[in-house]
C-alpha positions as YAML, in Angstrom:
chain: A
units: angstrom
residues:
- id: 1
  name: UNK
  ca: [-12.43, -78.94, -52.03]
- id: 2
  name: UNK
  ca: [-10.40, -81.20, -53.72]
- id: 3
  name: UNK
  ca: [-6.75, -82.55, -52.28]
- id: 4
  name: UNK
  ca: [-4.66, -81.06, -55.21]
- id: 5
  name: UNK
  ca: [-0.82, -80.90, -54.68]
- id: 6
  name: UNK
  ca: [1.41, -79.67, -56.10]
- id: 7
  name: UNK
  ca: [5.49, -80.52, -55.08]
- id: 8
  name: UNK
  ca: [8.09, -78.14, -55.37]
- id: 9
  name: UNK
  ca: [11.61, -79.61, -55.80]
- id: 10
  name: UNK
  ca: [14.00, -77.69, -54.02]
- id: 11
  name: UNK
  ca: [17.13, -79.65, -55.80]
- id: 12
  name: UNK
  ca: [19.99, -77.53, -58.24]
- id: 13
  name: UNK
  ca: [21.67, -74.92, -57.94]
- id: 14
  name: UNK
  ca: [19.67, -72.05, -57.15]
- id: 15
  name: UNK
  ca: [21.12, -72.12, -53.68]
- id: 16
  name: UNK
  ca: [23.39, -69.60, -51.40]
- id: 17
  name: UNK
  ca: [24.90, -71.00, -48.74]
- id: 18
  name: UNK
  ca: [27.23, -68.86, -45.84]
- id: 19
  name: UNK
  ca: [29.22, -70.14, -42.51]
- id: 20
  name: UNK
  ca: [27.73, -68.86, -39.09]
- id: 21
  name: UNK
  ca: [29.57, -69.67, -35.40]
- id: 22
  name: UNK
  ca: [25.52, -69.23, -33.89]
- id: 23
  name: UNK
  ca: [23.16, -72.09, -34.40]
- id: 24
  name: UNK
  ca: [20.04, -69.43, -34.25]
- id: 25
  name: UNK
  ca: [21.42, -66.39, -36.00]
- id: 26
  name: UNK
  ca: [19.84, -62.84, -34.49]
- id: 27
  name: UNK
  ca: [19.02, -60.54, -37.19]
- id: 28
  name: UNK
  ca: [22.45, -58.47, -36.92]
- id: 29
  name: UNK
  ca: [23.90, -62.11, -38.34]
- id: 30
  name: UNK
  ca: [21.75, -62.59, -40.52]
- id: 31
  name: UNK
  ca: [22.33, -59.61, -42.26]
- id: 32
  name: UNK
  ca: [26.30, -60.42, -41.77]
- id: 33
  name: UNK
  ca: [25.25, -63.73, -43.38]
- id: 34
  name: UNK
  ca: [23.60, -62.02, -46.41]
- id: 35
  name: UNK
  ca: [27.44, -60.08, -47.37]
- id: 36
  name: UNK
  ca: [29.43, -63.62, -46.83]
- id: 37
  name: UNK
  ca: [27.04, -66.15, -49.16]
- id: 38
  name: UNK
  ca: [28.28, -68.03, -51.92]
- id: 39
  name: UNK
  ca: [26.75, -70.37, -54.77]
- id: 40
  name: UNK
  ca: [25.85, -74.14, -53.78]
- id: 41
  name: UNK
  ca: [23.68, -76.70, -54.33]
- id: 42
  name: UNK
  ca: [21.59, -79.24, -52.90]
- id: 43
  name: UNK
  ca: [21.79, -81.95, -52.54]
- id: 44
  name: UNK
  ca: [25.17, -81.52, -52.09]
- id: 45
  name: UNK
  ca: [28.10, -81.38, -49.51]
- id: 46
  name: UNK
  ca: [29.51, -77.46, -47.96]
- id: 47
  name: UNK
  ca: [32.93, -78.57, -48.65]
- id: 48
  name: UNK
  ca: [31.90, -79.59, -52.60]
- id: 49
  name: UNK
  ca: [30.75, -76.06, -52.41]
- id: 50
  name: UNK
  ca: [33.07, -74.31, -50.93]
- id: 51
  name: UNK
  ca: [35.70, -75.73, -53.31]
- id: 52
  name: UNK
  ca: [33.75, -74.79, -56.09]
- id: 53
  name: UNK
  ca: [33.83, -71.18, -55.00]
- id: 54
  name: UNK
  ca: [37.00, -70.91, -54.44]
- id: 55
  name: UNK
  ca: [37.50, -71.03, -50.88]
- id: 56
  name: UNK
  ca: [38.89, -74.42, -50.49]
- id: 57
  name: UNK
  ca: [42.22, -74.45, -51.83]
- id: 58
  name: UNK
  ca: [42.44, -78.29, -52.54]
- id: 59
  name: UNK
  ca: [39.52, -80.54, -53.37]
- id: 60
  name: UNK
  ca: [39.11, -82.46, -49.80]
- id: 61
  name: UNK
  ca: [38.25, -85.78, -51.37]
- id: 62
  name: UNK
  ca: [41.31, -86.30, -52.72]
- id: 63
  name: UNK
  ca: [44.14, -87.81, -50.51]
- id: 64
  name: UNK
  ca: [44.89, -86.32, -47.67]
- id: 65
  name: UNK
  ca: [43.02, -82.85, -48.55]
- id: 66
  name: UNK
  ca: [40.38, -83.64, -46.21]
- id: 67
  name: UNK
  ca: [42.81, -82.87, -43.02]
- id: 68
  name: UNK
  ca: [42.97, -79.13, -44.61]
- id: 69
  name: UNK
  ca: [39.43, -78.70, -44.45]
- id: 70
  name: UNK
  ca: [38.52, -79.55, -40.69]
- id: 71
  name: UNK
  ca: [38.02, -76.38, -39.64]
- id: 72
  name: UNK
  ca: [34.50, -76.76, -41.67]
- id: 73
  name: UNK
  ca: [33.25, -78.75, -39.30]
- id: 74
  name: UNK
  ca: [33.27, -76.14, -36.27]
- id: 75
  name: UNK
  ca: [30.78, -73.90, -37.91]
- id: 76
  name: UNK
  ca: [27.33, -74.07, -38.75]
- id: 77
  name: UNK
  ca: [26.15, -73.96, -42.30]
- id: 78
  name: UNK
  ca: [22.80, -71.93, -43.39]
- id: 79
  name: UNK
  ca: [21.76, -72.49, -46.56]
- id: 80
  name: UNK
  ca: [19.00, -70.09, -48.89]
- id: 81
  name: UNK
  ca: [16.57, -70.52, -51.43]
- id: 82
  name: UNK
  ca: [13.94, -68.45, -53.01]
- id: 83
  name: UNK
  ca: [11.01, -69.66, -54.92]
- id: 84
  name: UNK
  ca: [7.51, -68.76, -55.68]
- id: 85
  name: UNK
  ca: [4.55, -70.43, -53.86]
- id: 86
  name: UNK
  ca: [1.19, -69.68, -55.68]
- id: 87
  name: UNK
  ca: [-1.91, -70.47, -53.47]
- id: 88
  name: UNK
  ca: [-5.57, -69.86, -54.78]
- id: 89
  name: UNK
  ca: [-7.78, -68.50, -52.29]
- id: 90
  name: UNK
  ca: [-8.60, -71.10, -49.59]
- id: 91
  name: UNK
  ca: [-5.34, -73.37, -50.38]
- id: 92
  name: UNK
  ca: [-2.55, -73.68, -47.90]
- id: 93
  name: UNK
  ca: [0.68, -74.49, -47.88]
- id: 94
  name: UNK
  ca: [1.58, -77.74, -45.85]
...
């Protein structure tokens, strides 16, 4: 069988992204996650994302914004994407 590849970029802005305080979410999260998700995109930064939905008051890259937007950093990030994978009988995805 030939070695054909095909690579899926997983760059734009097709993304959701939502703040959890557990590093492995249990399903109950998860589906708490699901309610709380916002745009983003990646590559990209949470706090570029949460500004540009709205729940950053001031953009933190600007003066002394930043010190508003510490509390960011105590939470873990998840971040979601769908997108098709096609395989042909006998091809697997790597």
């Amino acid at each position: 069988m030939d070695d054909v590849r095909k690579v899926i970029s997983l760059n734009g802005a097709d993304w959701t992204c939502a703040q959890s305080s557990l590093q492995s979410p249990d399903v109950a999260e998860i589906e708490r996650l699901e309610s709380q998700r916002f745009p983003a995109t990646v590559p990209g930064e949470v706090r570029l994302d949460l500004l540009r939905a709205g729940r950053l008051k001031d953009d933190p890259f600007y003066g002394c914004n930043n010190d508003a937007s510490r509390w960011v950093e105590e939470w873990d990030w998840w971040y979601w994407r769908e997108f098709e994978l096609e395989l042909q009988p006998g091809q697997r995805a790597c």
